[in-house]
N, C-alpha and C positions, 0 to 999 in steps of 0.2 A: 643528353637524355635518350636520344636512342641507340647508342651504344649501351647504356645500362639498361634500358628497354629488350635489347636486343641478347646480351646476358641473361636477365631474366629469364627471356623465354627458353633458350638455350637450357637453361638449368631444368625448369619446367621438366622441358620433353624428356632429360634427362632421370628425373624421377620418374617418371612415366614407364618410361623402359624400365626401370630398376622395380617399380612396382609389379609391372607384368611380367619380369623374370622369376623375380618371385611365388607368383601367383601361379607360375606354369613349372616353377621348381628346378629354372635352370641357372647357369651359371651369369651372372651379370657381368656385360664386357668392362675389360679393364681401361679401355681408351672412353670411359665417358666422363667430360668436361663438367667440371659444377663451379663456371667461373663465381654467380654471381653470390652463390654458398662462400667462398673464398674471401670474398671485397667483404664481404659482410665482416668477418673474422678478421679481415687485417684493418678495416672500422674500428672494430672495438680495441684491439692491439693498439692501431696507435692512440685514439682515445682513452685507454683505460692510462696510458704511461703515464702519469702524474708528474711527472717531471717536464713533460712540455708545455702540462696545461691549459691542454685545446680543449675541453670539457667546458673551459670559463667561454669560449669562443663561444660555445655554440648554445649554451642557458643563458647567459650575460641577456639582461634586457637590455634593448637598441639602446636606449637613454644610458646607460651604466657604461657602454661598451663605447659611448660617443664620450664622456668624460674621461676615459683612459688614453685613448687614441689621436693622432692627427687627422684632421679632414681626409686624406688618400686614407689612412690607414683604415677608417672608420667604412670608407668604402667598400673596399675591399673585405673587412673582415664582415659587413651585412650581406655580400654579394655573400660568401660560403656557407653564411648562416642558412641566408635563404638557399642554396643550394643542395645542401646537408639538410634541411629539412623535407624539401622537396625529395631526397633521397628516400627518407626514411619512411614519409607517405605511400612511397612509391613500393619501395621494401614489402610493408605492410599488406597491401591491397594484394586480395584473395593470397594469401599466405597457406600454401600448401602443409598438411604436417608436417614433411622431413626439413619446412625450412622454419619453425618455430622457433627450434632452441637455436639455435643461430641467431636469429631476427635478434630473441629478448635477449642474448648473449650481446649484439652491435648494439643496441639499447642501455646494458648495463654499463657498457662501456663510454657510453656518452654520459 
């Protein structure tokens, strides 16, 4: 959590700059990092691929996902649930513009 915390703000400050080069009409550096823009995008990437099926992971009510699975299995796929949701909470909160369409793009993807 604070590695992705810590992405986040990364990104943050990044738009920041890019907003204020803008606004001063200069050239925006080309070394600026937009890790947490990225995770978002490769989120929905692998979730959107329908052929893994991780979409059922992460909707599946706990009850549904426990009749599929072994006790470890069942473990572990509620640990990532809950995780990936916590994720996307996380995502979410104070959502600057530039990361909107991203955000509802890792969204569509789940």
């Amino acid at each position: 959590p604070l590695k992705i915390k810590q992405l986040r703000n990364e990104n943050d400050e990044a738009i920041r700059i890019i907003a204020t080069c803008h606004h001063r009409g200069i050239d925006v550096p080309d070394d600026l990092r937009r890790d947490f823009e990225e995770l978002m995008k490769l989120i929905h990437d692998l979730y959107a691929n329908s052929s893994l099926q991780l979409e059922i992971e992460y909707w599946a009510p706990v009850e549904q996902a426990h009749s599929f699975h072994s006790s470890h299995l069942y473990q572990t796929q509620s640990l990532r649930q809950t995780s990936l949701f916590k994720f996307v909470r996380l995502a979410g909160d104070l959502l600057p513009p530039p990361l909107f369409a991203p955000y509802v793009s890792m969204l569509h993807g789940l």
